[in-house]
FIMITI-494334 format. One record per residue: x, y, z of N, C-alpha, C in turn; residue in three letters. Coordinates in nm, 3 decimals. Layout:
! residues N
<node n_east="X" n_north="Y" n_up="Z" ca_east="X" ca_north="Y" ca_up="Z" c_east="X" c_north="Y" c_up="Z" aa="Ala"/>
...
//
This chain:
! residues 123
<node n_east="7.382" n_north="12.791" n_up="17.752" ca_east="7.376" ca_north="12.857" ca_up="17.623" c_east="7.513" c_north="12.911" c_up="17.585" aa="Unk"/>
<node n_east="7.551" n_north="12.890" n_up="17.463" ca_east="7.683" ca_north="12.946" ca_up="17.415" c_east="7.692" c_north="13.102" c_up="17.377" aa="Unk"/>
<node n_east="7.823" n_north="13.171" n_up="17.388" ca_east="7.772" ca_north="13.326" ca_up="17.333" c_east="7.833" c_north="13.308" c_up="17.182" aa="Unk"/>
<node n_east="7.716" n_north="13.357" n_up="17.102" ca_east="7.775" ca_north="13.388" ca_up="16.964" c_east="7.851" c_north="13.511" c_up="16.954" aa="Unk"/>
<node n_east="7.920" n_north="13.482" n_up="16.811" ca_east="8.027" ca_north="13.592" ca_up="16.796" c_east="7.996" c_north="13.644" c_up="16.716" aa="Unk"/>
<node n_east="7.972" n_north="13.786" n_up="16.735" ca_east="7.935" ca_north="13.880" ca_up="16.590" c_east="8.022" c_north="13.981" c_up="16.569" aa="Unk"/>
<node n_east="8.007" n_north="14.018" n_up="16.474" ca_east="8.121" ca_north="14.129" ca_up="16.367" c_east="8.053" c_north="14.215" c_up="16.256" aa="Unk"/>
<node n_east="8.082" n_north="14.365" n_up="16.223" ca_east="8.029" ca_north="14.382" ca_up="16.119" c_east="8.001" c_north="14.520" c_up="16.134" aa="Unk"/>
<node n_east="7.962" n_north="14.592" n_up="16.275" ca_east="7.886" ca_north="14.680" ca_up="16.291" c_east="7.971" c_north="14.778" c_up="16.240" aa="Unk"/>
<node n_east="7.944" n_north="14.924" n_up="16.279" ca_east="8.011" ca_north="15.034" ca_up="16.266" c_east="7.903" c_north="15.138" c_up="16.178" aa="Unk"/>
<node n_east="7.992" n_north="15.269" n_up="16.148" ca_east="7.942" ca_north="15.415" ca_up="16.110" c_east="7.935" c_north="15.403" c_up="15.984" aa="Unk"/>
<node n_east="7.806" n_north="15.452" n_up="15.902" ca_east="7.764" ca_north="15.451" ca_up="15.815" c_east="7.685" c_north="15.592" c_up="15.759" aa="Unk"/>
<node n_east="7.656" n_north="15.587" n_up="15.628" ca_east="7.573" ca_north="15.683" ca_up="15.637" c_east="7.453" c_north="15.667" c_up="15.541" aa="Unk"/>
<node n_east="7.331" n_north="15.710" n_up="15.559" ca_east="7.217" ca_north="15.711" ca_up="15.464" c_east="7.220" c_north="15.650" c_up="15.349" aa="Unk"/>
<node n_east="7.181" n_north="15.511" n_up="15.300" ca_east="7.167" ca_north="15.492" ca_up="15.202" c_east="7.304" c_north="15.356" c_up="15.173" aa="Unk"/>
<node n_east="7.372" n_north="15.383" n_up="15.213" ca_east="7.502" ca_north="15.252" ca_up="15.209" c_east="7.466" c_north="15.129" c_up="15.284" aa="Unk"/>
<node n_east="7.536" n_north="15.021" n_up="15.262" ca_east="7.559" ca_north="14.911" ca_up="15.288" c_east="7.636" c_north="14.860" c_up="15.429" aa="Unk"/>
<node n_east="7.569" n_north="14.760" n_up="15.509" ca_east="7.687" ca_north="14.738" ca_up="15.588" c_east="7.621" c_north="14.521" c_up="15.570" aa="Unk"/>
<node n_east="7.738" n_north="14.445" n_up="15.625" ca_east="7.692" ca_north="14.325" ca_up="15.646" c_east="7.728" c_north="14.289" c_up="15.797" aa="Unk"/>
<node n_east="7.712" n_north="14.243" n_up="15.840" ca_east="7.690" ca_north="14.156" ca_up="15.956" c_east="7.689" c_north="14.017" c_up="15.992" aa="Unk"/>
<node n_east="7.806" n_north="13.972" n_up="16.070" ca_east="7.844" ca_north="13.833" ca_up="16.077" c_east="7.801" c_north="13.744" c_up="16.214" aa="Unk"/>
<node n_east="7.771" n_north="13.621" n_up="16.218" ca_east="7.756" ca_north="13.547" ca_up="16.332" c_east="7.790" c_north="13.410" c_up="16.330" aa="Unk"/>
<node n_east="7.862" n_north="13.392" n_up="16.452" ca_east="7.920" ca_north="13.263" ca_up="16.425" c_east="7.818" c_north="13.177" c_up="16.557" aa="Unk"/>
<node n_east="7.827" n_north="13.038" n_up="16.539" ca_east="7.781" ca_north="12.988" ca_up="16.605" c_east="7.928" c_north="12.895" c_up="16.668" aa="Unk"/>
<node n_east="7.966" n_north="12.872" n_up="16.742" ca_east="8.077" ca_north="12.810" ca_up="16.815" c_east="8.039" c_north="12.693" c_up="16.836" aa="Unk"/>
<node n_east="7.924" n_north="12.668" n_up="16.913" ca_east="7.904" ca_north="12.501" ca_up="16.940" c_east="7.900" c_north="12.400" c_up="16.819" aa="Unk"/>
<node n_east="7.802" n_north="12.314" n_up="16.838" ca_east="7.763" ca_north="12.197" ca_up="16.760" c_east="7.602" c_north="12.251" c_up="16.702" aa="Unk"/>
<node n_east="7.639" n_north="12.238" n_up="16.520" ca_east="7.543" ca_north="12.299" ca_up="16.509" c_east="7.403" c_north="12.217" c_up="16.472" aa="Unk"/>
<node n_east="7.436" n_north="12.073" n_up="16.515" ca_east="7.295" ca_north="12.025" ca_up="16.529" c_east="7.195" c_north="12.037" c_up="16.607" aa="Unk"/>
<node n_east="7.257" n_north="12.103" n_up="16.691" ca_east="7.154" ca_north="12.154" ca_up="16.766" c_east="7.069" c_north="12.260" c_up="16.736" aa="Unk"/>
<node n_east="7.095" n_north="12.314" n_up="16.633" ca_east="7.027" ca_north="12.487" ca_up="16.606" c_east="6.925" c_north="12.496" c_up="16.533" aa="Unk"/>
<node n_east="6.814" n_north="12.494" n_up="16.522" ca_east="6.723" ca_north="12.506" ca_up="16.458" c_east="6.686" c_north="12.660" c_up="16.349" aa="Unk"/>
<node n_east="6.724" n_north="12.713" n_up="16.453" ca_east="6.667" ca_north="12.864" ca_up="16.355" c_east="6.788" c_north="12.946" c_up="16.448" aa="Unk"/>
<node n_east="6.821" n_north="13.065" n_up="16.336" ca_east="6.903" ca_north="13.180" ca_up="16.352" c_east="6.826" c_north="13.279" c_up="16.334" aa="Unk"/>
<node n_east="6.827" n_north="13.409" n_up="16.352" ca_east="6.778" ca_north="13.520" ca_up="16.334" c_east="6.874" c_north="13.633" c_up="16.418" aa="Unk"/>
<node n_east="6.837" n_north="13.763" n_up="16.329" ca_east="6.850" ca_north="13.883" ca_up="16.379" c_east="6.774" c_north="13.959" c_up="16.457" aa="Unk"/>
<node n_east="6.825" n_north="14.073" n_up="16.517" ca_east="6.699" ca_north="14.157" ca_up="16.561" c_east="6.819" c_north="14.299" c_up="16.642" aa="Unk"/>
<node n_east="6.711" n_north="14.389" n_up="16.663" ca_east="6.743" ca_north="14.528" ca_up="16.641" c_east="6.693" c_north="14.603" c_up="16.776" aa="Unk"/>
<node n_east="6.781" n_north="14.648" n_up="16.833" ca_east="6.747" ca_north="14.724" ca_up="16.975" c_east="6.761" c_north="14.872" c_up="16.935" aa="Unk"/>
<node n_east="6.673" n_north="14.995" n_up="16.904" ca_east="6.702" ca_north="15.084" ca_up="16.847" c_east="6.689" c_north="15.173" c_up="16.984" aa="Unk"/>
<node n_east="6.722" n_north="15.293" n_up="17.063" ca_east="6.752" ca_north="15.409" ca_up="17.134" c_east="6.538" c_north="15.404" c_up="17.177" aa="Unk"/>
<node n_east="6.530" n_north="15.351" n_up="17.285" ca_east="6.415" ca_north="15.376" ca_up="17.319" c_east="6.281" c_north="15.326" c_up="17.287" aa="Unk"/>
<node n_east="6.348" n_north="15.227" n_up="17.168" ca_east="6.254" ca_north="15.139" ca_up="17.130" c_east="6.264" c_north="15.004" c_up="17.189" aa="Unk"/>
<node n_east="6.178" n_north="14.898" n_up="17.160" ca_east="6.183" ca_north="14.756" ca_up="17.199" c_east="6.273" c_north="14.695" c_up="17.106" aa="Unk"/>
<node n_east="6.337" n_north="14.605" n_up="17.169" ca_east="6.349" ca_north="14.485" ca_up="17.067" c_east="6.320" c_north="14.450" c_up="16.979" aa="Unk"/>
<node n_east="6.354" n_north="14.446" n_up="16.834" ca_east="6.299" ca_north="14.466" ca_up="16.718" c_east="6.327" c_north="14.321" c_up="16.614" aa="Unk"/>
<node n_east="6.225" n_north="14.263" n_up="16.583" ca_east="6.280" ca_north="14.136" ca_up="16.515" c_east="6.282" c_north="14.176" c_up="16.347" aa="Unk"/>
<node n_east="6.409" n_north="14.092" n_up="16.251" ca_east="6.443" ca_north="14.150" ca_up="16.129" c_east="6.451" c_north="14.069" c_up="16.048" aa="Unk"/>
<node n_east="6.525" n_north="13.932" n_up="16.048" ca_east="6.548" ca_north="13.809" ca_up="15.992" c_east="6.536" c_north="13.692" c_up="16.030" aa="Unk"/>
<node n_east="6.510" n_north="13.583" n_up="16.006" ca_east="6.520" ca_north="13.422" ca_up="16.048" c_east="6.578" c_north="13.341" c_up="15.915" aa="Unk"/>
<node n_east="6.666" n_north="13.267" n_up="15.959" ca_east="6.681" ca_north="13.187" ca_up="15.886" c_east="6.720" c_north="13.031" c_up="15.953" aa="Unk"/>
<node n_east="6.631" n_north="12.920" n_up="15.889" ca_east="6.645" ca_north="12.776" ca_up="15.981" c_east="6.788" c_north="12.760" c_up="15.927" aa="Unk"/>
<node n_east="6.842" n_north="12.639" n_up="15.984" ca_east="6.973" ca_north="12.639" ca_up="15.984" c_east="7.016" c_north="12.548" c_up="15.859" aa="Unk"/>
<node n_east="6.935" n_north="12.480" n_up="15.838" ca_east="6.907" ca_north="12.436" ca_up="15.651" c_east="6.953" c_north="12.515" c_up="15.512" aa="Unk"/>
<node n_east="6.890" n_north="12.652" n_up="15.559" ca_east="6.848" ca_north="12.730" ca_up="15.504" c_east="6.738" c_north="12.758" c_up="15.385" aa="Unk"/>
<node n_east="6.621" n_north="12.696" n_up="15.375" ca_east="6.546" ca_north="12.640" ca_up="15.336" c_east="6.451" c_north="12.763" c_up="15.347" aa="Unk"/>
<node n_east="6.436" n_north="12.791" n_up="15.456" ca_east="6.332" ca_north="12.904" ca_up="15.503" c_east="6.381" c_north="13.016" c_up="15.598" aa="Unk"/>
<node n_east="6.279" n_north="13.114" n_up="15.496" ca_east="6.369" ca_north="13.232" ca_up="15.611" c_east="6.244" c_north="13.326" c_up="15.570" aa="Unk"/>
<node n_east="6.280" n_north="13.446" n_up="15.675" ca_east="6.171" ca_north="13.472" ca_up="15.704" c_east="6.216" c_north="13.637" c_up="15.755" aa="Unk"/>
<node n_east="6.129" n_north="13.761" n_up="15.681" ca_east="6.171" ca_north="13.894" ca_up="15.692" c_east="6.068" c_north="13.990" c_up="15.772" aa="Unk"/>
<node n_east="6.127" n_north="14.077" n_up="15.863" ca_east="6.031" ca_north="14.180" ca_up="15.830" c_east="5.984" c_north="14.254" c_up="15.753" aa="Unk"/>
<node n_east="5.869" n_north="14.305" n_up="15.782" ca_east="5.779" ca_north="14.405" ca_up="15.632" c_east="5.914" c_north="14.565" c_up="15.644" aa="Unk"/>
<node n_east="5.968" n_north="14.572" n_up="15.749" ca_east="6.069" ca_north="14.712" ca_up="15.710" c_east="6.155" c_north="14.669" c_up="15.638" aa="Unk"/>
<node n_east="6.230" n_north="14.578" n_up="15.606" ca_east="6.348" ca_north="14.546" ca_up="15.580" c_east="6.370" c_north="14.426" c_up="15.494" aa="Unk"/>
<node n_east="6.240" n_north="14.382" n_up="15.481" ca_east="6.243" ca_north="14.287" ca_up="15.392" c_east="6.286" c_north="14.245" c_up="15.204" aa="Unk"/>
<node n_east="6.326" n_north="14.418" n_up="15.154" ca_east="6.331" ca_north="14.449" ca_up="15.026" c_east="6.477" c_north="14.478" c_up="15.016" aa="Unk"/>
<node n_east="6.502" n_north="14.485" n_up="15.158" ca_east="6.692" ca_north="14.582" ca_up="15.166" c_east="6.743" c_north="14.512" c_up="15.248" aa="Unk"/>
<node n_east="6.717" n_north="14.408" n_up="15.300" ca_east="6.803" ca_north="14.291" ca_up="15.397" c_east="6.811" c_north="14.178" c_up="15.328" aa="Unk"/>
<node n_east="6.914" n_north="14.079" n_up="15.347" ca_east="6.949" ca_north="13.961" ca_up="15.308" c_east="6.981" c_north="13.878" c_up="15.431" aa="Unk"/>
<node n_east="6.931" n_north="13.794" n_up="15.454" ca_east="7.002" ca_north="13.666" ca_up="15.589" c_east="7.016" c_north="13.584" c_up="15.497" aa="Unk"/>
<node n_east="7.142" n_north="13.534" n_up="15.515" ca_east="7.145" ca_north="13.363" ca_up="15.472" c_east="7.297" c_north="13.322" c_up="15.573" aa="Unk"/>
<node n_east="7.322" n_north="13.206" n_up="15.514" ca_east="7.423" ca_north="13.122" ca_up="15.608" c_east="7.586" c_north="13.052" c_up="15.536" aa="Unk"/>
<node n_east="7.651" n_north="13.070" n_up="15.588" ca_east="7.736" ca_north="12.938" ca_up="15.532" c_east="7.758" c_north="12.820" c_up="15.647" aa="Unk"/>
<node n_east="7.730" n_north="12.714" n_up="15.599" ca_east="7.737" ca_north="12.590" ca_up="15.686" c_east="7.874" c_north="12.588" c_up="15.721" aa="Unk"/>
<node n_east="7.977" n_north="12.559" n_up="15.622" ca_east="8.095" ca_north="12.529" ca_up="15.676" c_east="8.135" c_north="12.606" c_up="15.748" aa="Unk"/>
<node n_east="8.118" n_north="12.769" n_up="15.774" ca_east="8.180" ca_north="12.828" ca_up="15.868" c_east="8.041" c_north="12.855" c_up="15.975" aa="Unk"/>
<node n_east="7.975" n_north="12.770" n_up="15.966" ca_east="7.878" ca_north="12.772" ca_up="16.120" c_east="7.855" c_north="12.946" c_up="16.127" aa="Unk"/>
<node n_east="7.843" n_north="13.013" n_up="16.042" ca_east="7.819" ca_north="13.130" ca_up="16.024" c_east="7.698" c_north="13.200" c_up="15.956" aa="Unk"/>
<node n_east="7.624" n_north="13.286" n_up="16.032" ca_east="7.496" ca_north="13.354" ca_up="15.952" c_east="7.553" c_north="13.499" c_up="15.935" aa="Unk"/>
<node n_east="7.481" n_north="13.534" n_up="15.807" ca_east="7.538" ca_north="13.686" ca_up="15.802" c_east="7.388" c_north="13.751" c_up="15.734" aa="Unk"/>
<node n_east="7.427" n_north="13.923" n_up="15.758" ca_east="7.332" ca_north="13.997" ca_up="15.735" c_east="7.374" c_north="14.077" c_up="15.628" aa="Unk"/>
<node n_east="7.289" n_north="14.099" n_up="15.530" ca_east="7.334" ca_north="14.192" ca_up="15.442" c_east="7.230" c_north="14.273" c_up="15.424" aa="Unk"/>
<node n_east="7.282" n_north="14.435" n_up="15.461" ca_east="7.205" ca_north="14.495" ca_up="15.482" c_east="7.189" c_north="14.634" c_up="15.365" aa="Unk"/>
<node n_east="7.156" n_north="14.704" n_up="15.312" ca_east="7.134" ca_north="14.782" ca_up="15.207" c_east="7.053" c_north="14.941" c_up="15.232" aa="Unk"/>
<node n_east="7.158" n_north="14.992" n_up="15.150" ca_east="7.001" ca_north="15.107" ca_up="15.187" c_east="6.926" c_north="15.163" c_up="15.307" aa="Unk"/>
<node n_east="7.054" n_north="15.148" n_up="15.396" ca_east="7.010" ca_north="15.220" ca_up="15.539" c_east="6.992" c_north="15.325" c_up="15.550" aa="Unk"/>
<node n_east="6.873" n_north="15.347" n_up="15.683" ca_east="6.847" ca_north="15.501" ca_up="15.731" c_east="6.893" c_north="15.489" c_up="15.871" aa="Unk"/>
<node n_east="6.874" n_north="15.631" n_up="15.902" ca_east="6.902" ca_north="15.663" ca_up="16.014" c_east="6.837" c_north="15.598" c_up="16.125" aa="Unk"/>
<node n_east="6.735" n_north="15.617" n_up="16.075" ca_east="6.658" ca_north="15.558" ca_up="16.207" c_east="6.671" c_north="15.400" c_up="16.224" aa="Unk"/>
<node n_east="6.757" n_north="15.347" n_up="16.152" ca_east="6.801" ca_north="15.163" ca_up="16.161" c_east="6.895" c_north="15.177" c_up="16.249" aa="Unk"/>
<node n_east="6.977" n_north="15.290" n_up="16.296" ca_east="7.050" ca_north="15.276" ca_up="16.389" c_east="7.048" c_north="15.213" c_up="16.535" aa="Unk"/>
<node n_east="7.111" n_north="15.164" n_up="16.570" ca_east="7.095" ca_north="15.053" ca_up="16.732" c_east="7.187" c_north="14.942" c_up="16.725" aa="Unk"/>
<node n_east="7.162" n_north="14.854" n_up="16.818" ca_east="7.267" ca_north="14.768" ca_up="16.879" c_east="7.179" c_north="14.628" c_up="16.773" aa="Unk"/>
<node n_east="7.276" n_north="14.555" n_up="16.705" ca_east="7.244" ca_north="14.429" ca_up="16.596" c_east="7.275" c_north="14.302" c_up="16.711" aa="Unk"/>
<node n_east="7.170" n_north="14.235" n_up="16.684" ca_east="7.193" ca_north="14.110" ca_up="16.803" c_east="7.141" c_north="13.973" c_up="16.700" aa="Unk"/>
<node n_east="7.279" n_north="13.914" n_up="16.703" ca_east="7.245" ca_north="13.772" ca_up="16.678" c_east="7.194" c_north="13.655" c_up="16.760" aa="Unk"/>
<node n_east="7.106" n_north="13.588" n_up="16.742" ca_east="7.023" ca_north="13.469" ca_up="16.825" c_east="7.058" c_north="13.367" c_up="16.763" aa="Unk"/>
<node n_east="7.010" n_north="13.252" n_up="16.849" ca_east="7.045" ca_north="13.092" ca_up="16.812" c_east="6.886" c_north="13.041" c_up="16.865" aa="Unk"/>
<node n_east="6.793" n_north="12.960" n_up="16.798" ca_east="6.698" ca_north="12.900" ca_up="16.826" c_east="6.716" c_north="12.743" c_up="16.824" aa="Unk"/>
<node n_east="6.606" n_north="12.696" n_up="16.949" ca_east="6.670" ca_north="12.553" ca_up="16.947" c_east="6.550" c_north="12.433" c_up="16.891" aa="Unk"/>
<node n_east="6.445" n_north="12.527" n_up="16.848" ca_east="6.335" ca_north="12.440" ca_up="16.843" c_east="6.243" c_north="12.543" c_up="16.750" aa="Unk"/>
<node n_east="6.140" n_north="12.508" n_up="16.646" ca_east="6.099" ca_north="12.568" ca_up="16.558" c_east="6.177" c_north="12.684" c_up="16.479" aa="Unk"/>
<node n_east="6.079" n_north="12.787" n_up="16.477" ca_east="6.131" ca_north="12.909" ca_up="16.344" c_east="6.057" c_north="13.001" c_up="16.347" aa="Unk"/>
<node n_east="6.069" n_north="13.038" n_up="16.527" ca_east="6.011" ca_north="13.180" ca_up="16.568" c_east="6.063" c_north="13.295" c_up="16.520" aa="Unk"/>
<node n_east="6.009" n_north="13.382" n_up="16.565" ca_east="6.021" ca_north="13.561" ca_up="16.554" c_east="6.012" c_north="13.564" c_up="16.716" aa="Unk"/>
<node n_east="5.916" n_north="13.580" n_up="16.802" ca_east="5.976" ca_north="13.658" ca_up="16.899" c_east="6.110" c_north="13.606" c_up="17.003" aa="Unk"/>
<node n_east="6.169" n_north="13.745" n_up="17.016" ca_east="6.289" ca_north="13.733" ca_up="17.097" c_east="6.329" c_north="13.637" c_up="17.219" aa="Unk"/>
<node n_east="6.211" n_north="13.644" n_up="17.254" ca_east="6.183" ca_north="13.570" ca_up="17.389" c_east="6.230" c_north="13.366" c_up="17.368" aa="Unk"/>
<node n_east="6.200" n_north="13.352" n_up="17.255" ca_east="6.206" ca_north="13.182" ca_up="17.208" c_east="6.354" c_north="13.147" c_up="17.154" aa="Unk"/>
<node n_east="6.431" n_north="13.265" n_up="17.153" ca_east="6.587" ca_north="13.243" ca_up="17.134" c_east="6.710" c_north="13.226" c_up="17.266" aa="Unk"/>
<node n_east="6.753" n_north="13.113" n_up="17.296" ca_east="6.827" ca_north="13.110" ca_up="17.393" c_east="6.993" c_north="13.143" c_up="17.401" aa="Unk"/>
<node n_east="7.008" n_north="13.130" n_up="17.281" ca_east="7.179" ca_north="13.201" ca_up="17.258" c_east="7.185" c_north="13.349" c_up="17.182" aa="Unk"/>
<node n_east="7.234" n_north="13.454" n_up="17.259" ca_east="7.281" ca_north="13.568" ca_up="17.209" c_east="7.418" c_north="13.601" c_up="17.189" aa="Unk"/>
<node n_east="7.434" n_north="13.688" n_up="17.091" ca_east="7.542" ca_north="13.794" ca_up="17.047" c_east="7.587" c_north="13.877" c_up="17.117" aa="Unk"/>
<node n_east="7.703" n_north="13.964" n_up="17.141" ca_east="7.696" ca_north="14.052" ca_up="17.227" c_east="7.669" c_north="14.189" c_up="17.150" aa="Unk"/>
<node n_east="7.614" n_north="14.219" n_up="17.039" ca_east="7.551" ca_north="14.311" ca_up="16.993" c_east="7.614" c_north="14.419" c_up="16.937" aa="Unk"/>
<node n_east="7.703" n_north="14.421" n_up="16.825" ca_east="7.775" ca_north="14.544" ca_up="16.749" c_east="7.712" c_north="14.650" c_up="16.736" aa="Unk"/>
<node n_east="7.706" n_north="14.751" n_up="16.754" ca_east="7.669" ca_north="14.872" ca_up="16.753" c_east="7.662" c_north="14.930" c_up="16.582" aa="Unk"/>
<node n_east="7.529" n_north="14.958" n_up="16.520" ca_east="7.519" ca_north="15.004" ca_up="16.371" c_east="7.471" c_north="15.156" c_up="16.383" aa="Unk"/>
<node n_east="7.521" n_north="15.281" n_up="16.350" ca_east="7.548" ca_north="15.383" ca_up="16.339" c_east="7.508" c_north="15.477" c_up="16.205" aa="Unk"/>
<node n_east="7.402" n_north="15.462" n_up="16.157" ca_east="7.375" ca_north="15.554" ca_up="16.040" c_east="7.371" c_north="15.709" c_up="16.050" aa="Unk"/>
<node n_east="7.443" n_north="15.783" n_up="15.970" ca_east="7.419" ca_north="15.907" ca_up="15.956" c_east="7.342" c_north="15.950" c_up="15.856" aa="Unk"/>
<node n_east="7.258" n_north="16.064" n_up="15.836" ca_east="7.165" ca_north="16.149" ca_up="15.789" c_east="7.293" c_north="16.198" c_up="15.665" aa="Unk"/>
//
């Protein structure tokens, strides 16, 4: 499995914007589905976005689904997050995935990870 490269994270506060970048390094015929997901301070693993690598279909959670954006640019083998309207409690470690087969949600069916930028909302 390759490690993706992400970018984006950092300190924020209530209500602002941050985006979030992921590159995929290999060959991207191989990739079926991309997605995000969210490790928050004591919580589980949290799934947020999918998007197939088409971009055709994508696919949100019910928290974040009104104030997040996933989509992709092909030429730079890159998925990004655009995120809106954060709270505090969105704070945690942002992890980009690589899927190699369908256009899951759970974490478990993604074999390439991010090493996880750290997102920081203040009150």
């Amino acid at each position: 499995q390759v490690q993706l490269g992400e970018s984006g994270g950092g300190s924020v506060r209530a209500g602002d914007s941050l985006r979030l970048s992921c590159t995929y390094p290999g060959r991207t015929y191989t990739v079926a589905t991309m997605a995000w997901f969210r490790q928050a301070p004591t919580r589980e693993l949290e799934f947020l976005a999918n998007i197939n690598w088409s971009g055709e279909r994508v696919e949100y959670a019910d928290a974040v689904k009104d104030r997040f954006t996933i989509s992709r640019n092909s030429a730079k083998n890159m998925v990004l997050l655009q995120m809106n309207s954060l709270k505090p409690e969105e704070t945690g470690v942002y992890y980009c995935a690589a899927a190699f087969a369908g256009h899951p949600s759970p974490p478990e069916k993604y074999e390439s990870w991010g090493q996880g930028p750290q997102v920081t909302v203040s009150a």
